[in-house]
C-alpha positions as CSV (number, residue, x, y, z in Angstrom):
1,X,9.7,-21.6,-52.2
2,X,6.4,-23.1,-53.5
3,X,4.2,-20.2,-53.6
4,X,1.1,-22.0,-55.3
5,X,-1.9,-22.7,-53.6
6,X,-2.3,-25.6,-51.0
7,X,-3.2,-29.0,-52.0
8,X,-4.0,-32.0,-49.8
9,X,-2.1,-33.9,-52.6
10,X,1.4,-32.7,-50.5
11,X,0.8,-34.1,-47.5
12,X,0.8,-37.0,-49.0
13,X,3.8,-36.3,-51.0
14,X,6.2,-35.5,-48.4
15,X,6.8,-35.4,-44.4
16,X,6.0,-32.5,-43.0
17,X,9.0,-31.6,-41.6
18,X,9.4,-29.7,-38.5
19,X,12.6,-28.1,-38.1
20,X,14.5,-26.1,-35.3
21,X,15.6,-22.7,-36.0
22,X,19.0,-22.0,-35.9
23,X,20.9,-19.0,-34.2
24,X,24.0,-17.8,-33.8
25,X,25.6,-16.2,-30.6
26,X,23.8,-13.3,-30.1
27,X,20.8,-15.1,-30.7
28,X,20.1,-13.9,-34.4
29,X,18.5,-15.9,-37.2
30,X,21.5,-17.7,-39.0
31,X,20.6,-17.6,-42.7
32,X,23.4,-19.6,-43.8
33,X,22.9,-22.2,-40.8
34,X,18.9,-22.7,-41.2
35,X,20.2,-23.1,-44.8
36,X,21.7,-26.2,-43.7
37,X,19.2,-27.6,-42.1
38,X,16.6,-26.6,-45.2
39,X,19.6,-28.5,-47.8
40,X,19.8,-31.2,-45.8
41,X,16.2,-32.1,-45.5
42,X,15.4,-31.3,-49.4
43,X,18.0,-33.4,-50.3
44,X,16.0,-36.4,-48.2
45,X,13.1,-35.8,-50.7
46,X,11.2,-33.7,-48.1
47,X,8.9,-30.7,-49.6
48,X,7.4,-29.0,-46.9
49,X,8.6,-27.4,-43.9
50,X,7.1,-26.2,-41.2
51,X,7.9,-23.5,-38.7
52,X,6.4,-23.9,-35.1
53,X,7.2,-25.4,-31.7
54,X,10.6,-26.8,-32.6
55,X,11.7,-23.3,-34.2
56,X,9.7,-21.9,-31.1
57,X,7.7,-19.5,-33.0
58,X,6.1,-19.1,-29.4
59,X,8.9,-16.5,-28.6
60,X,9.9,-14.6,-32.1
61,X,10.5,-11.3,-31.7
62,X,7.7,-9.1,-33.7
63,X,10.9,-6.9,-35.2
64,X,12.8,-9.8,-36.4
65,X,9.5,-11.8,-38.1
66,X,9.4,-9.9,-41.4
67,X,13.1,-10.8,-42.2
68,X,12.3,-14.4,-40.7
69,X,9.7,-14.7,-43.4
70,X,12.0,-13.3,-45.8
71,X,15.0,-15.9,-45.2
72,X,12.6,-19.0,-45.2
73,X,11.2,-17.6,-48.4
74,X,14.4,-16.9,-50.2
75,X,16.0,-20.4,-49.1
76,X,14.0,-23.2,-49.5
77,X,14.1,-24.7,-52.8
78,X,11.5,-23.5,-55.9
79,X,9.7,-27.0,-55.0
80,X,9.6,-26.6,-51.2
81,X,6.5,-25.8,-49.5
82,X,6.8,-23.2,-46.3
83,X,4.4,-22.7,-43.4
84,X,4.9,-20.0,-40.9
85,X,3.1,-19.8,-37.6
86,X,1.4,-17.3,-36.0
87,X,0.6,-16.4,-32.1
88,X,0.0,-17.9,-29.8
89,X,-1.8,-14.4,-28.6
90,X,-4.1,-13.0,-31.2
91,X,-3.0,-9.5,-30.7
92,X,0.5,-10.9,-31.5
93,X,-1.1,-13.4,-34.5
94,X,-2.6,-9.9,-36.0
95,X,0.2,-7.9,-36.2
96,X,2.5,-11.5,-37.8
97,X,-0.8,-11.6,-40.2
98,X,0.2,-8.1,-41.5
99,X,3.8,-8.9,-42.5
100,X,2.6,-12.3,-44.0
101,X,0.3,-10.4,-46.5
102,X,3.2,-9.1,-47.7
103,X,4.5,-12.7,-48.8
104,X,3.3,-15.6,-50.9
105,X,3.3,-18.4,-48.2
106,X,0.4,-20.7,-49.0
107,X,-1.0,-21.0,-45.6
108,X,0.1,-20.2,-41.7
109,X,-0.5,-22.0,-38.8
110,X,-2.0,-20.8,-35.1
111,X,0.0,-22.0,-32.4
112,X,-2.2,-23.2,-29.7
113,X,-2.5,-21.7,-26.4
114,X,-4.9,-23.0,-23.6
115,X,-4.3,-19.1,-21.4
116,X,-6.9,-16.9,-21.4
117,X,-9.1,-18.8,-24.4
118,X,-12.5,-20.4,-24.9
119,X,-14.1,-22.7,-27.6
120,X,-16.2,-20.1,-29.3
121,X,-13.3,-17.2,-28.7
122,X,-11.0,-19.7,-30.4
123,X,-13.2,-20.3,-33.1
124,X,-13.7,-16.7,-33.7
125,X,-10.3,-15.6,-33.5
126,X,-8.9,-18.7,-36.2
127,X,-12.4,-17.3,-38.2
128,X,-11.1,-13.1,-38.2
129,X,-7.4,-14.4,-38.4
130,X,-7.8,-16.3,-41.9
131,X,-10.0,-13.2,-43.2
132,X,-7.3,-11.1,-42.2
133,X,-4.6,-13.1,-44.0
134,X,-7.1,-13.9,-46.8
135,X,-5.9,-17.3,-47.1
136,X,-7.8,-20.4,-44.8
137,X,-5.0,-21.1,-41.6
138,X,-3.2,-24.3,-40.2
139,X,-5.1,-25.3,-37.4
140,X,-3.2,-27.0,-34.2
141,X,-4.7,-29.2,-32.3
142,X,-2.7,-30.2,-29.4
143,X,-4.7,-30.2,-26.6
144,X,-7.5,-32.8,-26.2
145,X,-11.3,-31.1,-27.1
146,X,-9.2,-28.1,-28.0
147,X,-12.0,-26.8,-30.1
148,X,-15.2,-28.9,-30.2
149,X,-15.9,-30.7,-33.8
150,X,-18.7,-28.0,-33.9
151,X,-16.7,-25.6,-34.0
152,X,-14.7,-27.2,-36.3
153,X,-17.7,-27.8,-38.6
154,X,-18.1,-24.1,-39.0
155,X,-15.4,-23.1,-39.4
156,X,-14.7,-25.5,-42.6
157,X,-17.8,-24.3,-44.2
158,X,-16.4,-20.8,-43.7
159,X,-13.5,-21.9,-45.5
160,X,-10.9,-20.7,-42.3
161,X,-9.0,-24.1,-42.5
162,X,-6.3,-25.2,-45.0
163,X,-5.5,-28.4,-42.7
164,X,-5.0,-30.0,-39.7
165,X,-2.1,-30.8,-37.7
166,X,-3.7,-33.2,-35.0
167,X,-1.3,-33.9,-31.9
168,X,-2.9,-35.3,-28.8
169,X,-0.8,-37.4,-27.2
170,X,-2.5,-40.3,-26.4
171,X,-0.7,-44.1,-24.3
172,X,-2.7,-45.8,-27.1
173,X,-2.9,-44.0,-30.2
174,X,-5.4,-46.1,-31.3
175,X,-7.8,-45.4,-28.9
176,X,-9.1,-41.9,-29.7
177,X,-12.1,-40.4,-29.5
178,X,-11.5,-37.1,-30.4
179,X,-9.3,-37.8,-33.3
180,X,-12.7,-39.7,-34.8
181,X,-14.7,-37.0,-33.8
182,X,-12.5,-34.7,-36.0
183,X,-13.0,-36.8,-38.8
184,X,-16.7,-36.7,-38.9
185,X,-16.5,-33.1,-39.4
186,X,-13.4,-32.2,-41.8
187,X,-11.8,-34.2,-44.4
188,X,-9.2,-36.7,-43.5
189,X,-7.6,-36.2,-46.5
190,X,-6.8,-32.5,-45.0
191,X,-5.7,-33.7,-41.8
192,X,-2.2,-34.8,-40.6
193,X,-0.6,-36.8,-37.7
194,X,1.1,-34.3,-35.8
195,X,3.8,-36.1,-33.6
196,X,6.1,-37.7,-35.5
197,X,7.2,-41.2,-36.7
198,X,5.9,-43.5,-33.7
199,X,2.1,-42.9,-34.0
200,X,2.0,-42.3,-37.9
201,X,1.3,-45.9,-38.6
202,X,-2.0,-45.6,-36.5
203,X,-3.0,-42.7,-37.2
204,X,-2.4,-43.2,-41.3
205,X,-3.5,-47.0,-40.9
206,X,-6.1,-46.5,-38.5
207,X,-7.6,-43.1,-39.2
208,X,-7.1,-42.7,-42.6
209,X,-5.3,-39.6,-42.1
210,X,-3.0,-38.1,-45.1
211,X,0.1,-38.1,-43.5
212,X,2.7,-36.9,-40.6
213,X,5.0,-34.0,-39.6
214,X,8.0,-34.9,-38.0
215,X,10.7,-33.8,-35.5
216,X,13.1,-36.7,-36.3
217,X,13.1,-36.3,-40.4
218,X,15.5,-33.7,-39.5
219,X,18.4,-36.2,-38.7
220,X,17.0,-38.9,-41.1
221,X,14.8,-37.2,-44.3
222,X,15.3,-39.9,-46.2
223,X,14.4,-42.4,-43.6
224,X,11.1,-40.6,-42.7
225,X,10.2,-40.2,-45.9
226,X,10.6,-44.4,-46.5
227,X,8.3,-45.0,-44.1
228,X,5.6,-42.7,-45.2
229,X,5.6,-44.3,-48.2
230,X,6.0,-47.9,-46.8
231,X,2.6,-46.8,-45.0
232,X,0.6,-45.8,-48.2
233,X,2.0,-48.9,-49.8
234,X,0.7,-50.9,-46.7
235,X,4.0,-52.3,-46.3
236,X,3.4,-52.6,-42.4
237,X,6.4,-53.7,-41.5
238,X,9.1,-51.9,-43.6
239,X,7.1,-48.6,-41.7
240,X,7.3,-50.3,-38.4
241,X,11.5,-51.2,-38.6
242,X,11.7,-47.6,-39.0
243,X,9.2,-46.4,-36.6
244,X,11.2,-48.3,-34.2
245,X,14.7,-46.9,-35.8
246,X,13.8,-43.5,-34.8
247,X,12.6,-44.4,-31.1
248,X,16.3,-44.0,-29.1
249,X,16.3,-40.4,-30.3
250,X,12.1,-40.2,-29.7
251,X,12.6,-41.6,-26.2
252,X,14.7,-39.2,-25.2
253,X,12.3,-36.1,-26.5
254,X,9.4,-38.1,-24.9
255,X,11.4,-38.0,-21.1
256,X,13.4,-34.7,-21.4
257,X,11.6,-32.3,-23.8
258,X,11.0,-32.6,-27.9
259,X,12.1,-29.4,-28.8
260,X,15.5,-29.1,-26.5
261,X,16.5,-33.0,-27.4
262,X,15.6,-32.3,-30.9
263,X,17.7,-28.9,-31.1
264,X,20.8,-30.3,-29.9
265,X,20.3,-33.4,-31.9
266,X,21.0,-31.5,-35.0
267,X,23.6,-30.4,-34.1
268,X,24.9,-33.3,-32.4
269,X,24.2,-35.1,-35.9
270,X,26.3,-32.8,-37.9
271,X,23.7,-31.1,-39.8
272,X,23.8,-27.5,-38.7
273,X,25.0,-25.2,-35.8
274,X,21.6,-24.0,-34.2
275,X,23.3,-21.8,-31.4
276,X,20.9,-21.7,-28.1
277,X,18.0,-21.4,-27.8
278,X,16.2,-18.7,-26.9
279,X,15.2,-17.6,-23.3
280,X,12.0,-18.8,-21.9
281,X,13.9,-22.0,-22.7
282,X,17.2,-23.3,-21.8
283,X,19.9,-25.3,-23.1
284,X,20.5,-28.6,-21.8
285,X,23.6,-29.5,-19.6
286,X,26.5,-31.5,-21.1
287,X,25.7,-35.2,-19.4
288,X,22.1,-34.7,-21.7
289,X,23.5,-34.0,-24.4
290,X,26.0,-36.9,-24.2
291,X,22.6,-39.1,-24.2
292,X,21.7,-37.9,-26.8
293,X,25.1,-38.1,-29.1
294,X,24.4,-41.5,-27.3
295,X,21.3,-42.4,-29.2
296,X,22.4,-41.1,-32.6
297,X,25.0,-43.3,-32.5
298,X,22.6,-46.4,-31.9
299,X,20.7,-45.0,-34.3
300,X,23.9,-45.2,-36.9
301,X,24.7,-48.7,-35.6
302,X,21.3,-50.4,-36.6
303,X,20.8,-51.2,-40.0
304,X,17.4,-51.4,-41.4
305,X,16.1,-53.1,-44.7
């Protein structure tokens, strides 16, 4: 693992990829499985990996984080970046803060809740989270007006943020408000499109954002990282063949659910066993999955440029 401290040259470098966790059949982290995965997407050119709502972070087990950490550390490649998340409840985010100390991840990010919070409770708890960690934290914006550009102001010049994953799901990703607002306040070279291939062109083009995470670069690195860079080069519609390679598979996440589609479409693709996932979700039944073996197969068909 990378263990220097974060640049905003990386997220321009690579996808940020956003991998599932794998698990075997009692429900246990799978080293050699999640090593898979990890292989697999290194050997696609990709150089940072995150861990959040497709490895449902939202549900890890307090007991089992420390040897979570531990694994991702120990297996990702000497030039791989690795980002954590924390929460989504503070008192939870404060205990994982603990164990993170005692690792040399660059950054971690909050997963976002809308229970139970407020802007300036939000604000405050990023603010006494990143002092805890003593390292600025990945913030998540998922929801639209999350946390007002205020408060994002502040907490920038406190130094709280590393970057920003922005993923408001918008009909016309073009058309947003709130993403502009953003951009007014923190540097765009620190922020991120955070849902996947098919608004990255927008949001890079448009927006002038560094780059994208990425669901999808988990079946095809190699073809997520073309299009990033077909997007810096302004080669519009190189990116745009492949935006629209990736849409069987993104369809499906859009209508059923990203992180369930996505779980079983690594394994479906032949890159890892992930197991099940873990309760508060559930696995989906057998015709689903057939749709989705369905669209990697199209997906295989199509040749691109």
């Amino acid at each position: 693992m990378l263990c220097s401290p974060f640049s905003p040259d990386s997220l321009r470098q690579s996808v940020v990829a956003v991998p599932p966790l794998a698990r075997d059949a009692n429900l246990n982290v799978s080293t050699a499985e999640n090593s898979k995965i990890i292989r697999f997407l290194e050997a696609g050119g990709i150089r940072s990996l995150l861990y959040g709502g497709n490895a449902v972070f939202y549900h890890v087990q307090l007991r089992e984080y420390a040897n979570l950490l531990q694994m991702l550390a120990e297996t990702a490649g000497e030039q791989t970046i690795v980002i954590p998340s924390v929460g989504p409840a503070y008192g939870l985010a404060t205990d994982q803060v603990a164990i993170l100390k005692e690792h040399a991840f660059p950054t971690a990010m909050l997963l976002p809740s809308r229970d139970v919070v407020d802007q300036a409770g939000i604000a405050s708890g990023v603010r006494r989270l990143a002092e805890q960690l003593g390292k600025p934290l990945v913030l998540y914006l998922k929801f639209d007006r999350w946390l007002d550009p205020q408060h994002i102001r502040a907490l920038e010049s406190d130094g709280a943020i590393s970057w920003i994953k922005y993923a408001v799901v918008r009909d016309d990703p073009s058309q947003d408000d709130y993403l502009r607002d953003v951009i007014e306040v923190f540097p765009k070279e620190r922020i991120v499109s955070g849902i996947g291939e098919q608004p990255a062109i927008v949001h890079l083009r448009d927006f002038g954002v560094a780059g994208f995470t990425s669901g999808c670069v988990c079946i095809a690195p190699e073809r997520s990282m073309q299009m990033m860079r077909a997007i810096h080069e302004a080669d519009y519609e190189t990116a745009e063949s492949i935006r629209e390679w990736f849409s069987p598979l993104e369809d499906l996440r859009n209508e059923i659910n990203p992180i369930r589609v996505l779980h079983h479409a690594v394994a479906e693709a032949g890159i890892a066993s992930v197991g099940s996932l873990p309760p508060m979700l559930s696995d989906l039944p057998a015709e689903t999955v057939a749709r989705i073996r369905s669209a990697l197969n199209a997906m295989r068909e199509k040749d691109l440029p």
